[in-house]
C-alpha positions in Angstrom: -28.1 17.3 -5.2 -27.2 14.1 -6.7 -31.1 12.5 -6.8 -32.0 16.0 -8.6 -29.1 15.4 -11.2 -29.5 11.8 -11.7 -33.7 13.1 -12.7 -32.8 15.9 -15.1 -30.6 13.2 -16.9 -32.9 10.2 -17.1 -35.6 12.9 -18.4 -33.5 13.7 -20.6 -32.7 10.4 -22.0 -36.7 9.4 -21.6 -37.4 11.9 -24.0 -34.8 11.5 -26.2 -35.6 7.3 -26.0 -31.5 6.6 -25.3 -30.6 3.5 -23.3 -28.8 4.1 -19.6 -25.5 3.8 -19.8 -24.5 0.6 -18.0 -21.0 1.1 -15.4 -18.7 -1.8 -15.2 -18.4 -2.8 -11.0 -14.9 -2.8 -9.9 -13.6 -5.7 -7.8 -12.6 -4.9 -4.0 -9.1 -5.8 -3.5 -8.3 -9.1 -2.1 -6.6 -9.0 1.5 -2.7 -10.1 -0.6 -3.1 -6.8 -2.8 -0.2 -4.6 -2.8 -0.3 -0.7 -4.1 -0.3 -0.3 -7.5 2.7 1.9 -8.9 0.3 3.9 -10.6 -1.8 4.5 -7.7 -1.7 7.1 -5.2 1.3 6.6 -3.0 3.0 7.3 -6.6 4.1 10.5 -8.1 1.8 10.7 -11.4 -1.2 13.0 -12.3 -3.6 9.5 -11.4 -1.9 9.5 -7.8 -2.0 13.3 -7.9 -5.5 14.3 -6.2 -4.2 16.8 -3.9 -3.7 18.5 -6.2 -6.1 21.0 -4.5 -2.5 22.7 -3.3 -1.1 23.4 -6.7 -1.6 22.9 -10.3 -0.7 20.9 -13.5 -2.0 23.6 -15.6 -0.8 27.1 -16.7 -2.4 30.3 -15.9 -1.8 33.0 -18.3 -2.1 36.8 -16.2 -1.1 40.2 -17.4 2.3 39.6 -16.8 2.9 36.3 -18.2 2.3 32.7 -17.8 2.1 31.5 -14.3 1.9 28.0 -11.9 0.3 29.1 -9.0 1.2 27.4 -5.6 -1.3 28.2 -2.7 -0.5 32.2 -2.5 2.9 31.9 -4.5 4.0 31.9 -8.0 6.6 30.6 -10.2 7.4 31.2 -14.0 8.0 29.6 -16.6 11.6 28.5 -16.9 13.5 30.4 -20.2 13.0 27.1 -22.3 9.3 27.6 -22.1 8.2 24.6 -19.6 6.3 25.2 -17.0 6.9 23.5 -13.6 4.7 20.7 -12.5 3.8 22.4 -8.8 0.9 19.9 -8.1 2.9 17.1 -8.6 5.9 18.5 -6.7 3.6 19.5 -3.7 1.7 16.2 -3.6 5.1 14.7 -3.3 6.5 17.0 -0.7 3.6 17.6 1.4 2.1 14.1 1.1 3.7 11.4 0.3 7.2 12.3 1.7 5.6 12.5 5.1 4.0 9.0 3.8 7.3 7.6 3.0 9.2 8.9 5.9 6.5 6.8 8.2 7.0 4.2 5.4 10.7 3.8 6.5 10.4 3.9 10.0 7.9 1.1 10.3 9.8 -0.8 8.2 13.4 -0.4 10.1 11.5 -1.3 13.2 10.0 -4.5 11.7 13.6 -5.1 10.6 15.0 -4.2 13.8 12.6 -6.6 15.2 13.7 -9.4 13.6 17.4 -8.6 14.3 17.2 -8.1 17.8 15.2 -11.0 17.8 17.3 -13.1 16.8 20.5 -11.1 18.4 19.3 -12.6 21.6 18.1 -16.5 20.6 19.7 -17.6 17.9 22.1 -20.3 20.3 19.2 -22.5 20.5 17.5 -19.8 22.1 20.8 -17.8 23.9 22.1 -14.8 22.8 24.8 -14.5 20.6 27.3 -13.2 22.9 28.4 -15.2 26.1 25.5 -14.2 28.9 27.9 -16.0 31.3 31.4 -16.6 30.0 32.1 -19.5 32.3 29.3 -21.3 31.7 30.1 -21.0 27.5 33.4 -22.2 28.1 32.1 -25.1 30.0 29.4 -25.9 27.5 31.7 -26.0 24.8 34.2 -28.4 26.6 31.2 -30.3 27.4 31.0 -30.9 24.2 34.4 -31.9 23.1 34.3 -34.3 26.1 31.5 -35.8 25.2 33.0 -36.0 21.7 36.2 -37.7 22.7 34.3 -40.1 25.0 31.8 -41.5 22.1 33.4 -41.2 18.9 36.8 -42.8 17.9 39.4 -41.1 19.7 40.3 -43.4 22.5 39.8 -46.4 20.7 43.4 -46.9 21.2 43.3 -47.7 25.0 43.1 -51.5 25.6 40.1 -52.6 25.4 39.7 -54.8 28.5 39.8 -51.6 29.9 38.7 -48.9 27.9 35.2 -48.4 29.0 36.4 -47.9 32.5 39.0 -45.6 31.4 36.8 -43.6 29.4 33.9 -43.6 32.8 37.2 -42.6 34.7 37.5 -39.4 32.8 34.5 -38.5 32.6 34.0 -39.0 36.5 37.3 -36.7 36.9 35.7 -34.0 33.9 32.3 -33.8 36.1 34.0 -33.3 39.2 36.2 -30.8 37.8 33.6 -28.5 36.0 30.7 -29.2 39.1 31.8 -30.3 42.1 35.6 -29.3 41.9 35.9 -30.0 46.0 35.1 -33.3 45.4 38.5 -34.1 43.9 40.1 -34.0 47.6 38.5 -36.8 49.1 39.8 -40.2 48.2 37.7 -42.3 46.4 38.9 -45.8 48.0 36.5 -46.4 50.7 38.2 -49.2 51.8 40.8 -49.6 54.8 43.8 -47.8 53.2 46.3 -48.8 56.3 45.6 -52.1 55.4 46.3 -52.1 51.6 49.6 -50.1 52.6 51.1 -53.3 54.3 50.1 -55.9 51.2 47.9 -57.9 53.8 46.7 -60.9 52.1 43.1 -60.8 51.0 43.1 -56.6 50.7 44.1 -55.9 47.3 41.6 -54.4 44.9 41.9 -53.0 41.4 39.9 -49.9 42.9 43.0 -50.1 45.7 45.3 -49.9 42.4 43.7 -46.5 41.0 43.8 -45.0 44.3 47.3 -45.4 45.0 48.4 -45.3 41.6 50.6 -48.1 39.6 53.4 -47.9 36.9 53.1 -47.6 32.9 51.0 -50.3 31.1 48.0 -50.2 33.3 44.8 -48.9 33.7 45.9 -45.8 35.6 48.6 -45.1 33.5 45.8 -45.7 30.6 43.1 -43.5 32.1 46.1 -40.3 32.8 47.2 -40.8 28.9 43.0 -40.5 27.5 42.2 -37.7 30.4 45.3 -35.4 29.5 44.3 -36.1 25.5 40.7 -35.3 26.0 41.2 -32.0 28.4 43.8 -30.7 25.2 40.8 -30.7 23.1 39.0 -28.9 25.7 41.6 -26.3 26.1 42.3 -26.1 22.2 38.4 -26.0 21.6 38.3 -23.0 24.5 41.5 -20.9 22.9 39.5 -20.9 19.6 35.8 -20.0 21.2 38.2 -16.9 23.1 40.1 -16.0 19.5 36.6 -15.5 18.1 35.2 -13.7 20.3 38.3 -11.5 20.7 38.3 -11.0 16.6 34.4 -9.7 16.9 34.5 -7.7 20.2 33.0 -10.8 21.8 29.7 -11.3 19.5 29.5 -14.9 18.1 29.4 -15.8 14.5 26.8 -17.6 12.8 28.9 -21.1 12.7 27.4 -24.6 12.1 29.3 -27.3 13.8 30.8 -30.7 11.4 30.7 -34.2 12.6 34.2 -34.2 13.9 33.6 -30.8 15.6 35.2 -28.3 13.3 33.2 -25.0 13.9 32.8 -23.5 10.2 31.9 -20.4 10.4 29.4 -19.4 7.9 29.1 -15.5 9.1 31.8 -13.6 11.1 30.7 -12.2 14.4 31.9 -8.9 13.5 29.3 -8.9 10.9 26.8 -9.7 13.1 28.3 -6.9 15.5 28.1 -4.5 13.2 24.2 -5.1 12.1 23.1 -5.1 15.7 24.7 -2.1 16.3 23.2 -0.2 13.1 20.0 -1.6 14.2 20.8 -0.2 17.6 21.4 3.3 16.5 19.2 3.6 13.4 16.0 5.5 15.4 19.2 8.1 17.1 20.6 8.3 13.1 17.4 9.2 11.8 16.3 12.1 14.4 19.9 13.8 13.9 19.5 13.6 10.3 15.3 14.5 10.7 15.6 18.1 8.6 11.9 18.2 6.6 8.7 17.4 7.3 7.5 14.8 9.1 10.9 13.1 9.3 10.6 13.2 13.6 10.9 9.3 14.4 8.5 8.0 17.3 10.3 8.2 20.4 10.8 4.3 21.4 12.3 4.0 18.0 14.8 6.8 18.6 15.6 6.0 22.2 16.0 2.2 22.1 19.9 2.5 22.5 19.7 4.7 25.4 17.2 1.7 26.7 19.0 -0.8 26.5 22.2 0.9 28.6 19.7 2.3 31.4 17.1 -0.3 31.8 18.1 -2.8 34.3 17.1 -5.7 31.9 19.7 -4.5 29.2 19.3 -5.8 25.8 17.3 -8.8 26.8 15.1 -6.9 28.6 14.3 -4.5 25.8 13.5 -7.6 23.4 11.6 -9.8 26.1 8.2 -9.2 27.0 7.7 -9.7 31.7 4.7 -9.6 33.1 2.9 -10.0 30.5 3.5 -6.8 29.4 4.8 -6.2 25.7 8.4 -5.1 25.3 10.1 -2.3 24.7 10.4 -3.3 21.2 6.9 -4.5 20.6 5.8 -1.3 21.7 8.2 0.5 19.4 7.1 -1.3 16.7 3.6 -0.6 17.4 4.3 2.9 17.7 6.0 2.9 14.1 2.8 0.7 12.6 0.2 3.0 14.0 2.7 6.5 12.9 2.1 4.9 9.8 -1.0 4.0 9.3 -2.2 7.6 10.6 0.0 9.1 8.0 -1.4 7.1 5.8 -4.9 7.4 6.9 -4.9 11.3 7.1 -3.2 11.3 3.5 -5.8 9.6 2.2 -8.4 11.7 3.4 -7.2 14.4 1.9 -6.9 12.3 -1.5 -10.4 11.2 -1.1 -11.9 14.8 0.1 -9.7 16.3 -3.1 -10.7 13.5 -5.2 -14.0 14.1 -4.1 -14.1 17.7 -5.0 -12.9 17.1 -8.6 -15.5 14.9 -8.6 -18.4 17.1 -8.0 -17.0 19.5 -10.4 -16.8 17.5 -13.4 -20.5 16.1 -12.4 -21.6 19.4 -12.8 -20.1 20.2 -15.5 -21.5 17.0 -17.1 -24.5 17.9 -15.8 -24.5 20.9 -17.4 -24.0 19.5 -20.7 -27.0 17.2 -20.1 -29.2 20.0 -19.1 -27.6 21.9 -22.3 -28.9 19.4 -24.6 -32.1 18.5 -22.7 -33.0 22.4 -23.6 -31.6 22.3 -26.8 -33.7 19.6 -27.9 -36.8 21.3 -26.4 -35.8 24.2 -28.4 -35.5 22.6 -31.8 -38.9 20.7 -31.0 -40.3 23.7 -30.0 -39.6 25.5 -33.3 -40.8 22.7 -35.0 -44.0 23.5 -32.9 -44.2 26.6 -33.8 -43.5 26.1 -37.6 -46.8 24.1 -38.0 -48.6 26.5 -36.7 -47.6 29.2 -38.5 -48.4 26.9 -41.4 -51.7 25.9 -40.6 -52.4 29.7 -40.5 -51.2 30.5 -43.5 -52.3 27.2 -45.3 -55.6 27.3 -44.2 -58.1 29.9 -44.6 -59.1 31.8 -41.3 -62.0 30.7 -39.4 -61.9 26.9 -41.4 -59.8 25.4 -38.8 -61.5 22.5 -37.3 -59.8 20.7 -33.9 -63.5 18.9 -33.1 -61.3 15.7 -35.2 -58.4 14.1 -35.2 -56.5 15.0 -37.6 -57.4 18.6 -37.7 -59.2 19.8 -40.9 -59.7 23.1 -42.9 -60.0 24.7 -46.2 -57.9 26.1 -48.4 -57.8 29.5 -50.1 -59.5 27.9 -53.4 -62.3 25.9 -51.0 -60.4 22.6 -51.5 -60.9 20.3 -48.0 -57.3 19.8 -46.4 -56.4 16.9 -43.5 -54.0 18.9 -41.3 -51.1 16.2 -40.7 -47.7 17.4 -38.7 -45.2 15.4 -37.2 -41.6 15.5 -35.6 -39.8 14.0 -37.9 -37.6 17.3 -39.2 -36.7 18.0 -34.8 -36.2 14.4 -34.5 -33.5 14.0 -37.4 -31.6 16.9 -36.2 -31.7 15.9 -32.5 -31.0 12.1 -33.6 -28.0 13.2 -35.7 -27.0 15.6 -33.4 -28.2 15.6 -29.9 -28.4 11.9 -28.8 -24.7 10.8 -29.7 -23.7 13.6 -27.0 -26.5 12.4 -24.7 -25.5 9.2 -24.7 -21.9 9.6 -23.8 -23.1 12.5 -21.3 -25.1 9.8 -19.6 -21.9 7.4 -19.6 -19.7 10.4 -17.7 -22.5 11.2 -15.4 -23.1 7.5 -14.3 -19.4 6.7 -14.2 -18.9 10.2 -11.9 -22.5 9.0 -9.6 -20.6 5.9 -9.0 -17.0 7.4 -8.2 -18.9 9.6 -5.5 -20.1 6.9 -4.1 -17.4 5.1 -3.9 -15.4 8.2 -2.5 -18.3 8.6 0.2 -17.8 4.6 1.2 -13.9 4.8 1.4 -13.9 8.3 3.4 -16.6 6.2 6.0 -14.5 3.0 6.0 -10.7 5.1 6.2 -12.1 7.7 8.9 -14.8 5.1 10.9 -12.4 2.3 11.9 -9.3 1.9 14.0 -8.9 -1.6 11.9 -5.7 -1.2 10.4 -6.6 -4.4 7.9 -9.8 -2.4 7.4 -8.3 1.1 6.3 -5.4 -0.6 4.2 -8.2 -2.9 2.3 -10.3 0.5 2.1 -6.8 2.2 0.9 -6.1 -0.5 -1.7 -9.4 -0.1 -2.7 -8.5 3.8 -3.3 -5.4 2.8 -4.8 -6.7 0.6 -7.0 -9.4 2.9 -8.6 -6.4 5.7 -9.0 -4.8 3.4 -10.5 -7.6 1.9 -13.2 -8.5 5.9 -13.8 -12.3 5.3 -12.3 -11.5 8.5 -10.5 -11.7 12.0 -12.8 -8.9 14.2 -11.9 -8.2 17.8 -12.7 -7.6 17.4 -16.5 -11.0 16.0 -16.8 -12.6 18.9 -14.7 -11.1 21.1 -17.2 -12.0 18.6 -20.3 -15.2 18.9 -19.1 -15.6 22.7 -18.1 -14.3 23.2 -21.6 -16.7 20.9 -23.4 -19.8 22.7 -21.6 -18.8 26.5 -22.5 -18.0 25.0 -26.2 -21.5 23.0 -26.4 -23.4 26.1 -25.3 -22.1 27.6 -27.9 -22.6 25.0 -30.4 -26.1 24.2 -28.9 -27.0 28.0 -29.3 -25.4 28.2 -33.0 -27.3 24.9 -34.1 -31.1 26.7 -32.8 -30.6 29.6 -34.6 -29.2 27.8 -37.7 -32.1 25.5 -37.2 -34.8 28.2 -36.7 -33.0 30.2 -40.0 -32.5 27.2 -42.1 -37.1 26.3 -42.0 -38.1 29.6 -41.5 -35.9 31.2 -44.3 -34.2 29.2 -46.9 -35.9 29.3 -50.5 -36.0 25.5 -51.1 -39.0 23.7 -50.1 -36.7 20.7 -49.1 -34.8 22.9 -46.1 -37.0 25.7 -45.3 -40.3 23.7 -45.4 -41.4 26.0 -42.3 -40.8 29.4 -44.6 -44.5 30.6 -44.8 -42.9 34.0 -46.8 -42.6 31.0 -49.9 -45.7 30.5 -51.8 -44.5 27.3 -53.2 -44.1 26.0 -49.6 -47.7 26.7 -49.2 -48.8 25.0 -52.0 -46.6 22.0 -51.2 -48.5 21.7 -47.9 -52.1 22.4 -49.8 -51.4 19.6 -52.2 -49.7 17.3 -49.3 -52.9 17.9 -46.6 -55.6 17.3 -49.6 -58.3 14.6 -48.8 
């Protein structure tokens, strides 16, 4: 159907010697595009191609002015306006369902980045205590270690202050991970002996064991050990106070030189984002009340997962086995529910789009053929016109076609050089018939094109299970909505209108054409009108050798 269109209009343009119209190639989109505005996840008469479902246009019936929608109808409101039903239907029945899947995806993706980092932000821990204990003992770690190689003890003595400070950390370690080791005695030496004062047993390891009086080591090392643990414990009573202020979720804190946590975001803040992540799929199915608002069912049940699976939270969030998790899969369930509302909305853009499409080629089509006969018409009264002269000019039976130009006689005997030409059909149809040709050929090239793109776009949307591949080819879409390379109902009906109007015109401009040669009583217009003797002579005196 196309080929056969595309031949009628470059005969048409052969005859009528007018230059093809040449189409401007759009770019494809580049893989960083984003949808145009204007496009056709938008709510505008470009974006608008299913409007197959309703209308942008009124329909005046018996009983008034109407907007039909599918096999409905509403009126016009008392101030007159009609209501936009195609654009209000594309929008509900398209791109709502478009936008719902739009929102889902993108709370999983969010979700996915905040259970994410729920569960490793502590230099890959969670941020709540998996094991209280073992916080509490990495925190005092900490402090310990602090104490131990900063300035704090720098007090003790210092022939003595290393092995204070190796003292309490000894004591720390065996308190925190090997706490039965504090009841054996660490002097390995005979103890009976060291008792009595012999001479030659003394040690200073003797003098820890057994303990000595104030101003030595031991006294020294008890001092530094019972300063050190009171950071511990002061460190621990503040780790417990936050936790206890944000239902035991850490904040997001960042730790200063001398160990002041500053907290930069409060747990409970943290809390409460999880847990609106957590319930967001449950929200949005008790609040699903329209079409397509259902939410995929990993994405609605991922709070009851986390409280049944044996794995709990981390489970959900951690891929085993090298399986994906929970929420991989749920945010592969939300990308694909998107991209197959996406996909099938777009086929229905594209097949309405494509629709539209074939109606205003044949309409333009129409008008090409229209003004392909037209100018056959006015040519072929020109045709018959000299003729008709050469009858009446020449006298019968003198008519000679053996040459080239035709010869005859005249009614007085005088030798006459028949000589016709185009040149009245051709200022008419150059005036007249080629301007409208010309931008004729521009529509029906522009439309050819559009088809083919359509065709292209429906193969690449509907033939691939690429989601890269159908988002390029729906940028693609998107972008050509957008740029108005697609014709849309208003230019169906521009067109429509412009054929019945040319027919009219075209038939007006034959007969006027065929009435202004044949009739009119000046030479200079009705040069065909036979009925005029002065016509006759004009073409005598014109055709004499």
């Amino acid at each position: 159907m196309r080929a056969a269109k595309r031949t009628l209009v470059a005969f048409l343009l052969a005859a009528l010697a007018v230059p093809p119209f040449a189409t401007a190639q759009s770019a494809p989109p580049s893989a960083g595009a984003t949808f145009s505005r204007q496009g056709i996840y938008s709510c505008n008469q470009n974006g608008s191609y299913a409007m197959s479902v309703g209308t942008i246009n009124a329909v005046t019936g018996p009983s008034g002015t109407y907007v039909p929608v599918n096999d409905s109808a509403v009126t016009a409101n008392t101030a007159g306006i009609l209501v936009n039903t195609g654009t209000l239907v594309y929008k509900e029945c398209i791109l709502r369902e478009i936008v719902d899947r739009q929102a889902e995806s993108a709370l999983t993706g969010f979700n996915k980045r905040i259970f994410t980092s729920f569960t490793s932000s502590r230099n890959g821990k969670p941020m709540y205590p998996e094991v209280l204990q073992e916080d509490v003992i990495e925190r005092n770690d900490e402090v310990v270690a602090r104490a131990l190689t900063n300035e704090s003890l720098n007090t003790v003595n210092p022939t003595y202050r290393q092995a204070v400070k190796r003292a309490i950390l000894r004591a720390y370690q065996a308190s925190t991970r090997a706490r039965n080791q504090s009841l054996a005695c660490p002097y390995q030496g005979d103890i009976a002996a060291l008792q009595q004062a012999r001479e030659g047993s003394f040690s200073f390891d003797g003098l820890l064991a057994l303990g000595q009086p104030a101003c030595n080591p031991l006294f020294a090392y008890q001092q530094a050990q019972q300063y050190t643990y009171e950071l511990a414990a002061n460190d621990t009573t503040e780790m417990m106070t936050r936790l206890g202020w944000s239902r035991g979720i850490y904040g997001v804190e960042r730790t200063e030189e001398d160990g002041t946590r500053r907290t930069l975001t409060p747990g409970y803040l943290v809390g409460n984002s999880v847990s609106l992540a957590m319930n967001s799929g449950y929200q949005r199915l008790i609040n699903a009340n329209d079409i397509g608002q259902m939410v995929g069912g990993l994405f609605a049940g991922f709070g009851a997962q986390i409280m049944s699976s044996s794995g709990g939270l981390l489970g959900a969030v951690n891929s085993s086995g090298g399986q994906p998790s929970y929420l991989q899969q749920m945010v592969r369930e939300s990308a694909d529910g998107l991209i197959g509302s996406a996909v099938n909305a777009a086929l229905q853009i594209l097949s309405a789009a494509r629709q539209l499409e074939i109606l205003f080629n044949q309409a333009v089509s129409a008008i090409a053929a229209n003004l392909l006969s037209t100018a056959n018409s006015i040519r072929g009264i020109e045709a018959q016109c000299w003729t008709l002269l050469i009858e009446h000019v020449c006298q019968a039976g003198t008519v000679s076609s053996s040459t080239v130009p035709w010869t005859c006689k005249d009614s007085g005997g005088n030798n006459l050089r028949i000589a016709t030409s185009t040149t009245a059909s051709k200022a008419i149809i150059d005036a007249q018939i080629i301007p409208l040709a010309s931008s004729t050929q521009a529509d029906i090239d522009a439309s050819n094109q559009a088809l083919t793109l359509i065709d292209r776009l429906i193969d690449s949307v509907a033939d691939t299970t690429s989601p890269d591949a159908q988002r390029l080819a729906l940028l693609e879409l998107d972008q050509l909505v957008a740029q108005n390379k697609l014709h849309n109902q208003q230019d169906v009906d521009q067109a429509k209108s412009r054929r019945d109007t040319l027919a009219i015109e075209t038939a007006a401009l034959v007969t006027k054409t065929a009435t202004d040669w044949g009739d009119s009583t000046d030479p200079n217009v009705g040069w065909c009108n036979y009925n005029n003797q002065s016509v006759i002579q004009m073409w005598a005196n014109r055709w004499k050798q």
